[in-house]
C-alpha positions as a LaTeX table, in Angstrom:
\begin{tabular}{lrrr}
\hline
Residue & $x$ (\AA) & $y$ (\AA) & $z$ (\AA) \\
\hline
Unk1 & 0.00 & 0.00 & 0.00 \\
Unk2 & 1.28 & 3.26 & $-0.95$ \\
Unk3 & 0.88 & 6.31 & 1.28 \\
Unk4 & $-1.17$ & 9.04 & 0.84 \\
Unk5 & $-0.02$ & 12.85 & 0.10 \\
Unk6 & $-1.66$ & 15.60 & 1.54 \\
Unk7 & $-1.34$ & 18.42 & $-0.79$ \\
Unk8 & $-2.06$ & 22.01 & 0.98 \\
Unk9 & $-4.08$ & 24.45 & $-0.58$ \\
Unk10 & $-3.34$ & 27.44 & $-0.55$ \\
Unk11 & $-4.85$ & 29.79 & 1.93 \\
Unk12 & $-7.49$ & 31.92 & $-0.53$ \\
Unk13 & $-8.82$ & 34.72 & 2.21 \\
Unk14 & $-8.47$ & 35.82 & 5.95 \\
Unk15 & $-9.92$ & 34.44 & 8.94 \\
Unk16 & $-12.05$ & 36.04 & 10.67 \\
Unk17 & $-9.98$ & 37.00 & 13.63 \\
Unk18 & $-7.24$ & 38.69 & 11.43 \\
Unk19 & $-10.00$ & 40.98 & 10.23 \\
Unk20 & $-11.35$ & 41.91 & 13.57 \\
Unk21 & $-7.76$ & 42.63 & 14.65 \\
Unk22 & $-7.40$ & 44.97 & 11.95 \\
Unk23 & $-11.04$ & 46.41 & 12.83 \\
Unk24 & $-9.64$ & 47.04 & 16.09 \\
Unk25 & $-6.03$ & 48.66 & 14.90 \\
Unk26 & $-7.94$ & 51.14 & 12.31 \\
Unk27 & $-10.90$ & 51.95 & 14.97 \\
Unk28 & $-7.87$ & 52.74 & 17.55 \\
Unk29 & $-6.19$ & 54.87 & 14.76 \\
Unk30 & $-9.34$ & 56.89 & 14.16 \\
Unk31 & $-9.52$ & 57.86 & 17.90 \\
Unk32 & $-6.35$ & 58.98 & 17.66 \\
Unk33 & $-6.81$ & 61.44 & 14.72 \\
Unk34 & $-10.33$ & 62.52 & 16.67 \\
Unk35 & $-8.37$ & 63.50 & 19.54 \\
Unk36 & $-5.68$ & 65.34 & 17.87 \\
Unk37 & $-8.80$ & 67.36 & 15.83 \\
Unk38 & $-10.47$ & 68.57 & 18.84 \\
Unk39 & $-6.98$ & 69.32 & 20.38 \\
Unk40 & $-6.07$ & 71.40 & 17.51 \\
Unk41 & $-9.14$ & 73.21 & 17.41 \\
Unk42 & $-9.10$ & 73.92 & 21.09 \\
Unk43 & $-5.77$ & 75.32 & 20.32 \\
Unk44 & $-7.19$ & 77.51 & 17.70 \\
Unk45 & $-9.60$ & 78.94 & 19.85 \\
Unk46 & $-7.32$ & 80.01 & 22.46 \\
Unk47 & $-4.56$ & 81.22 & 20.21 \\
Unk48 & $-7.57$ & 83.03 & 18.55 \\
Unk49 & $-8.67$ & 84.62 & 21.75 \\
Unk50 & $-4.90$ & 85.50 & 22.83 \\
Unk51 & $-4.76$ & 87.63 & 19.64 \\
Unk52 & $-8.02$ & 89.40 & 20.70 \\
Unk53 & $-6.74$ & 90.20 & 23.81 \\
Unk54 & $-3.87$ & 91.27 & 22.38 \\
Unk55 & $-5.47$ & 93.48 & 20.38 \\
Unk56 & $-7.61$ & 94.81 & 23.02 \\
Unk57 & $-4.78$ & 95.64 & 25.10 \\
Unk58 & $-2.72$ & 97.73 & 22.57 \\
Unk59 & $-5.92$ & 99.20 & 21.00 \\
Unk60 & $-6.37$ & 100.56 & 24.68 \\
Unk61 & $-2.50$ & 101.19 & 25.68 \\
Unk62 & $-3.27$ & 103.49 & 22.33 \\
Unk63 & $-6.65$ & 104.97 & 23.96 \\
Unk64 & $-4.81$ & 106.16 & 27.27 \\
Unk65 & $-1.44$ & 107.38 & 25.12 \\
Unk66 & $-3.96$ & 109.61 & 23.68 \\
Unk67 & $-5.82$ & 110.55 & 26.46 \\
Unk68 & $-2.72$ & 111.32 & 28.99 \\
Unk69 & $-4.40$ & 114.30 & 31.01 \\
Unk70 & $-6.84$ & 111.86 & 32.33 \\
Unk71 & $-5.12$ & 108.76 & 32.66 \\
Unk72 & $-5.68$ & 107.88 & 36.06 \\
Unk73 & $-9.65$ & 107.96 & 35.02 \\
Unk74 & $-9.24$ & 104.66 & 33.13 \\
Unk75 & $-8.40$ & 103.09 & 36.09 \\
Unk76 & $-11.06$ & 104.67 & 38.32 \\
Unk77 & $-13.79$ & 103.64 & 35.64 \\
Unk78 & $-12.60$ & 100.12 & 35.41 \\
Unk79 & $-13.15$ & 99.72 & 39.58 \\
Unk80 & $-16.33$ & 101.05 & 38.88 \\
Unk81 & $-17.90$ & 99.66 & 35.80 \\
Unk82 & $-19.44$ & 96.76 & 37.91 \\
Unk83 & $-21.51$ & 99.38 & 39.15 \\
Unk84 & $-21.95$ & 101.38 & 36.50 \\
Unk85 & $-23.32$ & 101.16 & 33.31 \\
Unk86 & $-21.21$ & 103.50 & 30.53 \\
Unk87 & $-23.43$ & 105.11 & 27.48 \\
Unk88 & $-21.06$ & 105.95 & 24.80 \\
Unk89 & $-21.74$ & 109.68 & 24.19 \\
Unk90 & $-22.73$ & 110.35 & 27.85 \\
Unk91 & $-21.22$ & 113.14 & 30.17 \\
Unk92 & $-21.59$ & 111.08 & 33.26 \\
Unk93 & $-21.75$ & 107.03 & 33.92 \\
Unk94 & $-25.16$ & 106.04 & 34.82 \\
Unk95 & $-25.56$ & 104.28 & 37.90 \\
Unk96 & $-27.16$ & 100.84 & 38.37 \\
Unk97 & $-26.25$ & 100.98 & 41.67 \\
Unk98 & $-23.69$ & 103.20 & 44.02 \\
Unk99 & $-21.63$ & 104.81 & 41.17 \\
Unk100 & $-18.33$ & 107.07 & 41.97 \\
Unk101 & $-18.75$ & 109.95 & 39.65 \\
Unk102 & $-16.13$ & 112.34 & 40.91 \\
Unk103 & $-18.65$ & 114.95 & 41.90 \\
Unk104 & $-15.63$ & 117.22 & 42.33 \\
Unk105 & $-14.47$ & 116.98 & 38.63 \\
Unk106 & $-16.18$ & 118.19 & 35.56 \\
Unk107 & $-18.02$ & 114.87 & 33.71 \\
Unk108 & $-16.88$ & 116.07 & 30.24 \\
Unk109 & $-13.15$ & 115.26 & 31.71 \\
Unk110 & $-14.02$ & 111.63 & 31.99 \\
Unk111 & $-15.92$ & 111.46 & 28.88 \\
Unk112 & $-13.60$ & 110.22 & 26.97 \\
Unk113 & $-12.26$ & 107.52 & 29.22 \\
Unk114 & $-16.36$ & 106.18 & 29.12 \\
Unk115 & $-16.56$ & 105.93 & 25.74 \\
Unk116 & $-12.89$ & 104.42 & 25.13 \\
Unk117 & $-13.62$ & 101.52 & 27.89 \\
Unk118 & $-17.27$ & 101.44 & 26.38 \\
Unk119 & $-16.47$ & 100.92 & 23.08 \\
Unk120 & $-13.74$ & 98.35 & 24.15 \\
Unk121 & $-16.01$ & 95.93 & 26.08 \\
Unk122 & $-18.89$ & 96.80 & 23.58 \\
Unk123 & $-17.33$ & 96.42 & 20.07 \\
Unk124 & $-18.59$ & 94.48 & 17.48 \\
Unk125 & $-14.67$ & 93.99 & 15.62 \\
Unk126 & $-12.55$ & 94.09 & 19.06 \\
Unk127 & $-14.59$ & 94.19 & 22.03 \\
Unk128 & $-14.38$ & 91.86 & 25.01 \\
Unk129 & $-17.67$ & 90.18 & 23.99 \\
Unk130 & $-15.46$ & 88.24 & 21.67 \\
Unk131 & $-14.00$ & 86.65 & 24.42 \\
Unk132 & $-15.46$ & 83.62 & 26.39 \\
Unk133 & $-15.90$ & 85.66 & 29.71 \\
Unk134 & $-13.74$ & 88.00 & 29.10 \\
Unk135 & $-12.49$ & 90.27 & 31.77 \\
Unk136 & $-10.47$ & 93.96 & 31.83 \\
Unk137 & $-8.77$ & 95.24 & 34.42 \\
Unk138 & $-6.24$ & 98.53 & 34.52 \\
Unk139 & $-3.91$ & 99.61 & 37.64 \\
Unk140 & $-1.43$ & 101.99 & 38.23 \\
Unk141 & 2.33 & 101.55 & 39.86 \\
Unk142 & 2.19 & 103.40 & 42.33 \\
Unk143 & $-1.40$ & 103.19 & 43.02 \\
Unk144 & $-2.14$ & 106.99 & 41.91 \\
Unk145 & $-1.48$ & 107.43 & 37.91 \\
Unk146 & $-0.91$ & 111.12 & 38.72 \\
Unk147 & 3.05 & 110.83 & 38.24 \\
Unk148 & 4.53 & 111.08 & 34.94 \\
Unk149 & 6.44 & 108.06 & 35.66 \\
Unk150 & 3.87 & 105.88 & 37.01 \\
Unk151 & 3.50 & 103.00 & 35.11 \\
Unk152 & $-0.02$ & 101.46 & 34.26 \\
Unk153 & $-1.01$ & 97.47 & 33.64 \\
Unk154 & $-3.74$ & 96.39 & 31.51 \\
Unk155 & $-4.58$ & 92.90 & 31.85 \\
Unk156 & $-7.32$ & 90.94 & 29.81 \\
Unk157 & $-8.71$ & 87.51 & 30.97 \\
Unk158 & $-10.87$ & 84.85 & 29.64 \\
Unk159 & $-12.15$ & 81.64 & 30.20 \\
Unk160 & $-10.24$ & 78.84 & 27.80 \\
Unk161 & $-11.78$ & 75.91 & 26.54 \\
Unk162 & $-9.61$ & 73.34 & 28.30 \\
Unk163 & $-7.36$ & 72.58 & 31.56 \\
Unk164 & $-4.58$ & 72.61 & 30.30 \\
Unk165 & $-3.21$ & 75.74 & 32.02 \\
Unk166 & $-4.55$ & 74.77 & 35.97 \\
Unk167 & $-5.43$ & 78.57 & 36.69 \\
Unk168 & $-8.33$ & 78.39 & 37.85 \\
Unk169 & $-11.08$ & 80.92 & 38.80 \\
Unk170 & $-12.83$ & 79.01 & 41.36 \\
Unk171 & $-15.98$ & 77.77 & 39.77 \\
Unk172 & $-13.20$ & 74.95 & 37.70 \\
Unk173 & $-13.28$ & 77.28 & 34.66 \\
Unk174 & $-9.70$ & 77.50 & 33.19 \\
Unk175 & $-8.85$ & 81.25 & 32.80 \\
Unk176 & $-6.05$ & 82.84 & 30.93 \\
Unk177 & $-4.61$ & 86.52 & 30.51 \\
Unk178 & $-2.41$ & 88.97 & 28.91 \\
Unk179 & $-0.77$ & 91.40 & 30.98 \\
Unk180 & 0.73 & 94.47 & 29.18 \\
Unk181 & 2.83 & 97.30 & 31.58 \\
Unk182 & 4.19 & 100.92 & 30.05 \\
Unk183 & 4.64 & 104.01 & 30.84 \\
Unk184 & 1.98 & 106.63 & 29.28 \\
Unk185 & 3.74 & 109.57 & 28.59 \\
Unk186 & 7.06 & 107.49 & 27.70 \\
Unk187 & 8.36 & 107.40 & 24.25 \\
Unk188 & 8.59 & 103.31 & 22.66 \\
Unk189 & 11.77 & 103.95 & 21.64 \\
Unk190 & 13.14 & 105.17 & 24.40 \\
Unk191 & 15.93 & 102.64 & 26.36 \\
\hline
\end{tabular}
């Protein structure tokens, strides 16, 4: 008796394992790529609302540069505006509330200051409505602006769209700022 030969075939498709595996590899792969997407778009959004701020910041640094005789009255409508509501146009803040209008001083001398900080947190193209909770503050080194020297900080915060920066502002929102210091009455160019 002779023996028998087993001839192989040859294999003519996949099993069904090796195509879940590779289900499994391309489906990991795609999650991946989805994370990276919404990473890079939360990116976006926060390098887009740094360059608003930005903006903000030197549009106003610009504001005060132009307005030096009344410098310090950025900063006292900025600790007020929480209880004031500013009408572009107006002499005078309107109060909401208590509002600090300098009785003492003439309205028309603060004018200006109320519609610069009103059209900054009310613009349409650059206003701090662009930002997610966007906040403005201004303050003066030493704490009266009434110096020549005395240098004044504008700082712009919002809320960002992840956690990746750990400042928080108590409620778990992530917040994050620009801070910009100078000198009013200095020249840029000066050392």
């Amino acid at each position: 008796m002779m023996p028998t030969q087993y001839t192989q075939r040859p294999q003519r498709g996949t099993t069904l394992v090796e195509v879940l595996i590779a289900a499994l590899i391309i489906g990991i792969g795609l999650l991946g790529i989805a994370s990276l997407q919404v990473k890079a778009l939360q990116a976006s959004t926060n390098a887009e609302s740094r360059a608003i701020a930005t903006d903000i910041a030197a549009s106003l640094a610009d504001r005060i540069r132009a307005n030096l005789i009344n410098k310090a009255d950025y900063v006292n409508e900025t600790a007020t505006e929480n209880n004031c509501s500013m009408v572009p146009g107006s002499s005078a803040a309107v109060s909401s509330g208590s509002c600090n209008t300098n009785s003492d001083t003439p309205a028309t001398t603060r004018k200006m200051a109320q519609d610069d900080l009103y059209a900054i947190q009310n613009s349409d193209y650059l206003g701090l409505s662009k930002l997610p909770g966007g906040d403005l503050t201004i303050t003066c080194d030493p704490t009266a602006c009434d110096t020549d020297d005395a240098k004044m900080r504008i700082t712009v915060s919002w809320q960002v769209r992840n956690d990746v920066l750990g400042n928080t502002d108590g409620s778990g929102n992530s917040i994050d700022f620009i801070s910009v210091e100078f000198i009013p009455g200095a020249d840029d160019g000066a050392p």
